[in-house]
N, C-alpha and C positions, 0 to 999 in steps of 0.2 A: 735709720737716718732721719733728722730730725726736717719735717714737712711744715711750712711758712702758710700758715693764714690769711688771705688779704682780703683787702676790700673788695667785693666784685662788680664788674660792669653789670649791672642788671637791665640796662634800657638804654637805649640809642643817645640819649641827651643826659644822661647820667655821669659826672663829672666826679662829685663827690659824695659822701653818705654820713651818714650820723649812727656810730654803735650806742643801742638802746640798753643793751645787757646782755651780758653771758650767763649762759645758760649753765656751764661746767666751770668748776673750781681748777686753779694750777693745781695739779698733780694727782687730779678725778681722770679716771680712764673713760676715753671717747673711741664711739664705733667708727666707721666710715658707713655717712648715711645720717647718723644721730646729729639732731640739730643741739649748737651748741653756742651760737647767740641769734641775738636779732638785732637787724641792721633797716635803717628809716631811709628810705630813695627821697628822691624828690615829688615820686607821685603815693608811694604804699612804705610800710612795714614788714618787711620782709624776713623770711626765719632762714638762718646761715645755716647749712648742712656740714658735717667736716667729711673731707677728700680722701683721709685715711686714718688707719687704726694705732693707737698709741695713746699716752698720757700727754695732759693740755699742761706742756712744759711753762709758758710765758704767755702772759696776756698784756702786750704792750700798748693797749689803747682804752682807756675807762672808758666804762658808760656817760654818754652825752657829749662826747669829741667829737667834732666834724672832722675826716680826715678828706684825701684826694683817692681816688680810683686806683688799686695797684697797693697802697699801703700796706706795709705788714702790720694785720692787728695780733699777730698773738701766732706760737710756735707751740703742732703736735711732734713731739718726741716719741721714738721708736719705744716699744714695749713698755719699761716702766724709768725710761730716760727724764731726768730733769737736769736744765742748765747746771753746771758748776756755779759756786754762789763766788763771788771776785772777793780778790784778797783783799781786805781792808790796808790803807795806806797808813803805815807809820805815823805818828804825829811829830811834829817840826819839833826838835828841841830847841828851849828860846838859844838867842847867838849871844856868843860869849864876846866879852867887852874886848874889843879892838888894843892889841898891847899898845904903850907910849912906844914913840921911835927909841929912848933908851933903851927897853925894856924887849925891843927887837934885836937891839944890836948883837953880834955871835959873842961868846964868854969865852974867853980866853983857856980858861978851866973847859974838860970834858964835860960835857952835859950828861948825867948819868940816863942811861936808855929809860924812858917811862912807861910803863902795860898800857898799854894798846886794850882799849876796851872792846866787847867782843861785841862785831858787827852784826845785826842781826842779815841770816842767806836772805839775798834777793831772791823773790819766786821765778824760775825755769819759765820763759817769755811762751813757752808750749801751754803752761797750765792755766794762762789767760784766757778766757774766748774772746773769740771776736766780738760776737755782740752777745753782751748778758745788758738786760734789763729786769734789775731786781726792787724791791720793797725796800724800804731802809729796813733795817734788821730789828727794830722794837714794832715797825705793822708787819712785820712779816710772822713774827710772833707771838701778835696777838691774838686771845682768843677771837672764834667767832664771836658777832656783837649777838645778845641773848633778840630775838622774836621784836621785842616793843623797838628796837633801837635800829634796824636795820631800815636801809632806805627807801622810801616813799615811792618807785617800782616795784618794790614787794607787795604794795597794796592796793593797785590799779594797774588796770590790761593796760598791753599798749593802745589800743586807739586812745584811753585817758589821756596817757602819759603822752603821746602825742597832741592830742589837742591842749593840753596845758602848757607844752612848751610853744606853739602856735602862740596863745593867746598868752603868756609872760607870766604863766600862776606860778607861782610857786606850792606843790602840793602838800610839803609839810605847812602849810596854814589852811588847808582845807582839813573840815572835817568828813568822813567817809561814814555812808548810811548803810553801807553793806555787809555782807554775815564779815565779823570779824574786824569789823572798821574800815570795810575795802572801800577804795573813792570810785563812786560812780559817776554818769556823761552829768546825773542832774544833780549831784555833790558843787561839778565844775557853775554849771550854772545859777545853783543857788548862791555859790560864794562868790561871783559874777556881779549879781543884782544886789547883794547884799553888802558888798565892798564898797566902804566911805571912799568918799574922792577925795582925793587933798586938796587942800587950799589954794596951796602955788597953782594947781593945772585950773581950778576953778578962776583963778582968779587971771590969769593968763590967756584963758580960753581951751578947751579941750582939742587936740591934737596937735598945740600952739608948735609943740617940740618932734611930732611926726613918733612915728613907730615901724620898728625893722621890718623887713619883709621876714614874712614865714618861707620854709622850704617849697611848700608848694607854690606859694606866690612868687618868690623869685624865679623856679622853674616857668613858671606861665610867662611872667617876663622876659626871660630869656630865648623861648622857642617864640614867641607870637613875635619879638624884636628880630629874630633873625627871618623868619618868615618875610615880613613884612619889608625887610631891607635888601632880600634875595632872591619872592618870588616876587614878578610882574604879576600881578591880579588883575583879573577882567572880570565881569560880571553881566548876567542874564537871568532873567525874570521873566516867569510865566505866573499866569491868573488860570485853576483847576477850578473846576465843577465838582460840587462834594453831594450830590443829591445821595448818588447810588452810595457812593462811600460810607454815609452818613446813616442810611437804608442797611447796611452792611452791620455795620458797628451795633446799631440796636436792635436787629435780629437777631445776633451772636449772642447779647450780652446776658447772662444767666444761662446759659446753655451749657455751660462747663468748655466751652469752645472761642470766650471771648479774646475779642483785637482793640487794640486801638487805632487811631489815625497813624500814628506812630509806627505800628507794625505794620499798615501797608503803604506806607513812605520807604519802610527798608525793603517788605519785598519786592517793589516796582522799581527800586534801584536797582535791586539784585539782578531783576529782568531786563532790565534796561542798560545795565554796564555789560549785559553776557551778549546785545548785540553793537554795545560800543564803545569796546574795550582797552582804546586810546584813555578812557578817564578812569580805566581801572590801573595806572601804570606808577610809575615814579620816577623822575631827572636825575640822570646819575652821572654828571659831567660831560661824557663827549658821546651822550648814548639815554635812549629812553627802554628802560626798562617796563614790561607789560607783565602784568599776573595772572597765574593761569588760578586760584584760589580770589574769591569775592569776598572779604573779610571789613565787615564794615563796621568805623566807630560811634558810637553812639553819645555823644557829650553827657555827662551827668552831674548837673550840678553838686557838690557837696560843701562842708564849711570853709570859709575861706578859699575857695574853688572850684575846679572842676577835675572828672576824671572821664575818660572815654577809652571805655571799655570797649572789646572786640566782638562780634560775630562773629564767628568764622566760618568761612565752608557756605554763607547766605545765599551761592546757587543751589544748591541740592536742599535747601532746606524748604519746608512746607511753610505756608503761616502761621499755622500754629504752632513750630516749632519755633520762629522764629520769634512769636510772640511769648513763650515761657522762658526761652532765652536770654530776652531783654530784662523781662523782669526779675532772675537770676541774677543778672549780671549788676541790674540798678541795686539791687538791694546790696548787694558784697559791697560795692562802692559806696553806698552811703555807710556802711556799717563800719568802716575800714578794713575789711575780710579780703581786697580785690588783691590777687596776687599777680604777681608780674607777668605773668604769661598770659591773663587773661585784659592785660593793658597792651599788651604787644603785637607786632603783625599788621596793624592796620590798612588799608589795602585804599579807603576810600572815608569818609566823613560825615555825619549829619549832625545838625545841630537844631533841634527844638523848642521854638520859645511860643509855640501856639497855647500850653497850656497857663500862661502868663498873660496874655492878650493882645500879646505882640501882632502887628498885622503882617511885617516885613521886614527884614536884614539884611545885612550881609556879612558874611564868618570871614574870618583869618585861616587860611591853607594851614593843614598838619603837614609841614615837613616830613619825607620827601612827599607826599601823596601829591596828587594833577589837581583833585576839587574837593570842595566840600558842599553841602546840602544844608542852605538856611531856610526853616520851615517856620511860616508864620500859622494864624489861629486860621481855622474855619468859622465863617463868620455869612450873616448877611452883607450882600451888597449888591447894588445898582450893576444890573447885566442887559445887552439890548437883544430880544430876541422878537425874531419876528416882525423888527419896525419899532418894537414898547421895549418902554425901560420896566424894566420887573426886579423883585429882588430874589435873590438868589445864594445861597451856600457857594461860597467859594474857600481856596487855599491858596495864599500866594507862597511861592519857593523861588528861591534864587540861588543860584550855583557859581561859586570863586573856581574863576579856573586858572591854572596857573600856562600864561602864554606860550611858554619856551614846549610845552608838549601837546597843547590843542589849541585849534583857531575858533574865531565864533559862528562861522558856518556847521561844524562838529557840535559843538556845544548846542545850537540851537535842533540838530535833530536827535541827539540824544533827549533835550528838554520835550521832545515834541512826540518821543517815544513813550518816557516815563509818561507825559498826563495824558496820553490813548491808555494806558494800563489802569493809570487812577483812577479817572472818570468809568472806566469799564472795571469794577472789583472784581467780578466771576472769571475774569484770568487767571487773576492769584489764585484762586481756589479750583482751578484748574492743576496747577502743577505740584 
């Protein structure tokens, strides 16, 4: 029985997807398990698995279509099953010249009976399918195109093929440095910097005419808009002591055992949501859902945006567990390798602009989560100790909380929680 292909929901905010390429020819036999296209989310590149075993009877959707969620791209047929191919339609024969009304009139005389030309059978309405989507019958026929001719995805990964359509290349005018003529990331950027501008845009001004959103940019506009339009934000701001912190970080560093600031911002959350678990939760209409797993995301810049990648399990994890984890995880994301699951789940938020020089922010909630974690630089500044103003290592962090599930009473001793753990590091390396 012949098994329907669709587009699948891959992420909560995933509406529609982009097929990259099939991996399997119509009428190439697929496993169930064997990947047999790849399909572009709004945040990764993702490989389609198929559902069951048979021949890849239809493939109704080309490479680079955006379809909707649900769409059927393409039908496995049972064992060695391909669609029936549709009967071609007769062609019209031209119409014969309308007789004059004399020439209608009945003849008095018998008309002698004239052969009846022989009708071609209509085809039996059973041996129609319902739905056949076919080739017209000269590309269905023709050969494959030889090596040199075939398309400009045969000759760069998807992360290429994906930042080329991001950024409007067209790849056949790029030339490719790689074994074989393959386009690589610095192909894209040579052809980039080296590409003449035209007149009109020079002369008009450069952006004069604007440019589409990419996938992922419309995704980011689309959650941060609904965020911003559905949760109530409040915010809270503390100023951290980073002596020890700071003492910490360059003790570690060389040791085979290094952290960053970064890693004990996420373990002092991890500690700190496990005694105030109201901002480990999510808003789920007429009810506040709390999570018993501490899965925290971690923003990670990449082109054209960002991707926030998951921790998961960050109560049970060491620091230094959680510190290889991050840098696993950042590097998939920059690389375009981050696969769905390892974007998914998120439980909680952080966003880090200290290694930019940011002093202080404030982040947009990830739907559904309660808050997110804005972390500025570690920096000197003016602290009053003792009567004297002195300077001082500080961190400022500020936390978006979304109203409908914590008040700022909560929020402030959870803040008050985390920078007892920060300003004290030898907790994290307690547990």
């Amino acid at each position: 029985m012949p098994t329907d292909i669709t587009m699948p929901k891959l992420s909560d905010t995933m509406t529609e997807g982009r097929l990259v390429s099939w991996k399997k020819s119509v009428g190439e036999r697929v496993e169930r398990g064997e990947i047999i296209a790849e399909v572009e989310t709004d945040k990764a590149t993702m490989e389609l698995e198929a559902f069951a075993s048979g021949t890849l009877a239809e493939q109704r959707v080309k490479p680079g279509e955006l379809v909707a969620v649900g769409t059927v791209i393409g039908v496995i047929g049972a064992g060695g099953e391909i669609p029936p191919v549709a009967p071609e339609k007769p062609t019209p024969s031209p119409e014969e010249p309308k007789p004059s009304p004399e020439e209608s009139k009945p003849s008095p005389q018998k008309a002698e009976p004239q052969p009846t030309p022989e009708a071609t059978p209509a085809a039996p309405a059973g041996d129609v399918p319902e739905r056949v989507m076919e080739l017209p019958e000269e590309k269905a026929s023709a050969p494959a195109p030889p090596e040199a001719e075939r398309g400009e995805g045969e000759r760069a990964a998807p992360v290429v093929r994906r930042m080329a359509r991001e950024r409007g290349i067209d790849l056949s005018l790029v030339t490719g440095s790689g074994p074989e003529g393959r386009i690589l990331q610095e192909d894209l950027e040579r052809y980039l910097t080296e590409k003449p501008k035209p007149e009109s845009a020079v002369a008009a001004g450069e952006g004069s005419e604007g440019e589409p959103l990419s996938r992922m940019r419309g995704a980011i506009a689309r959650v941060t808009s609904q965020a911003w339009q559905t949760i109530p934000h409040f915010y809270e701001t503390v100023e951290i002591a980073m002596e020890e912190g700071v003492e910490i970080v360059r003790e570690l560093k060389g040791s085979g055992n290094e952290v960053t600031f970064n890693d004990l911002v996420v373990k002092a959350a991890a500690m700190a949501l496990a005694k105030y678990p109201r901002l480990n939760a999510s808003f789920a209409g007429d009810r506040i859902v709390t999570h018993g797993e501490v899965n925290i995301g971690i923003a990670v810049a990449v082109d054209d945006g960002l991707l926030v990648p998951v921790v998961k399990g960050c109560q049970g994890l060491a620091l230094k567990e959680i510190a290889l984890e991050t840098v696993r995880l950042a590097d998939r994301a920059r690389s375009g390798r981050i696969s769905q699951e390892e974007i998914s789940g998120g439980t909680f938020s952080i966003s880090n602009l200290g290694m930019f020089g940011i002093d202080e922010f404030a982040a947009v909630i990830f739907p559904p989560q309660a808050a997110i974690l804005a972390v500025g630089n570690v920096a000197d500044r003016p602290v009053v100790r003792d009567g004297r103003v002195v300077a001082a290592k500080t961190m400022r962090v500020t936390l978006s909380c979304d109203h409908r599930i914590v008040d700022g009473a909560y929020v402030a001793q959870f803040l008050g929680e985390f920078r007892r753990i920060v300003e004290k590091p030898v907790l994290m390396l307690l547990q």
